[in-house]
C-alpha distance (Angstrom), angle and dihedral (degrees) to the residues before:
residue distance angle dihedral
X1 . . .
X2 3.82 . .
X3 3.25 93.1 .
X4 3.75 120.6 148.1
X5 3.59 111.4 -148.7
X6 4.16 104.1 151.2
X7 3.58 152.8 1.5
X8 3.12 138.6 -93.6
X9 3.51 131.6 -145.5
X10 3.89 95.1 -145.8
X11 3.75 130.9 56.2
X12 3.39 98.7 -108.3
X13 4.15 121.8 85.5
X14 3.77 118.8 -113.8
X15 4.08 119.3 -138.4
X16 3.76 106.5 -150.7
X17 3.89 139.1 154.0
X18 3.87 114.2 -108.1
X19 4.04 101.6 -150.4
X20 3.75 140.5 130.3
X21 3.61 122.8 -100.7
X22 3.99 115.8 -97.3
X23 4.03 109.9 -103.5
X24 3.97 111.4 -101.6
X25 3.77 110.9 -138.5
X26 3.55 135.4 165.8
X27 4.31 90.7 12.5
X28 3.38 116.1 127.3
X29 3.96 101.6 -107.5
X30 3.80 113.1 -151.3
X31 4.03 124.2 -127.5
X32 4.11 93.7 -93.9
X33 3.59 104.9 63.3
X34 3.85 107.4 -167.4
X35 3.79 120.5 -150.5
X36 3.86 128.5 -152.6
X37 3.59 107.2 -113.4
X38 4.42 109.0 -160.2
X39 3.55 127.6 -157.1
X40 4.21 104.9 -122.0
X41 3.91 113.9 -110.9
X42 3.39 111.5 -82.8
X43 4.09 104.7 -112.7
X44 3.79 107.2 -134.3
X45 4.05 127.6 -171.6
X46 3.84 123.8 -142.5
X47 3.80 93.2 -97.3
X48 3.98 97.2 39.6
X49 3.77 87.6 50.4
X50 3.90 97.5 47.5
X51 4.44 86.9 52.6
X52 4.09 85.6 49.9
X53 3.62 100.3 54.2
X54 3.59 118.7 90.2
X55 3.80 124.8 -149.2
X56 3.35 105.8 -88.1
X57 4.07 85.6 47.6
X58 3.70 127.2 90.6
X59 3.90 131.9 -166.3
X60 3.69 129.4 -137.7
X61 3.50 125.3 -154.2
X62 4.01 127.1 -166.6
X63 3.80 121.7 165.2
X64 3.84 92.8 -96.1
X65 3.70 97.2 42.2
X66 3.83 162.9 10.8
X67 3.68 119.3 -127.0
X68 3.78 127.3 178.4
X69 3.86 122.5 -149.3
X70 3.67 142.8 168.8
X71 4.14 110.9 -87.4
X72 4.41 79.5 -130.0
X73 3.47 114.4 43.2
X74 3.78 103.8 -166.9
X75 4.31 106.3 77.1
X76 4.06 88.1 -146.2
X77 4.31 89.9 57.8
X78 3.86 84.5 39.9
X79 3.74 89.9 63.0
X80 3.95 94.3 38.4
X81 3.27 91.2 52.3
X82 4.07 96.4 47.7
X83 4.15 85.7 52.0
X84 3.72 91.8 53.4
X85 4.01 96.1 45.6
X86 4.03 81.3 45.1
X87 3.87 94.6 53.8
X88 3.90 89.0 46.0
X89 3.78 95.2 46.6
């Protein structure tokens, strides 16, 4: 939860579940077998990652990495939260 793991090419954020695909067995497969092709992570720096976020976003750093996350990490507070900073605005 809060995770962010892509971007979007609108303003708005996307809530989606980060999982791998169940294993296929015992389907016929047909003769064109089609493989997922995944854009690498994007490797951010400290600065680079701190001009990205947003302000609802936070970053987390650890010796080993960078991570960025949502300030709120449950969606249905996220959206609370925006109507109340909407109302006051």
């Amino acid at each position: 939860q809060g995770m962010i793991v892509g971007e979007h090419t609108r303003e708005n954020d996307l809530e989606v579940n980060v999982l791998k695909g169940k294993k296929l067995t015992n389907i016929r497969t047909t003769s064109k077998d089609e493989a997922v092709r995944l854009t690498p992570p994007i490797r951010m720096t400290l600065e680079r990652s701190l001009a990205w976020i947003d302000d609802d976003e936070l970053v987390e750093v650890t010796p080993k990495s960078i991570r960025l996350r949502k300030a709120i990490l449950d969606p249905n507070e996220r959206k609370r939260s925006q109507k109340v900073k909407a109302e006051v605005a």
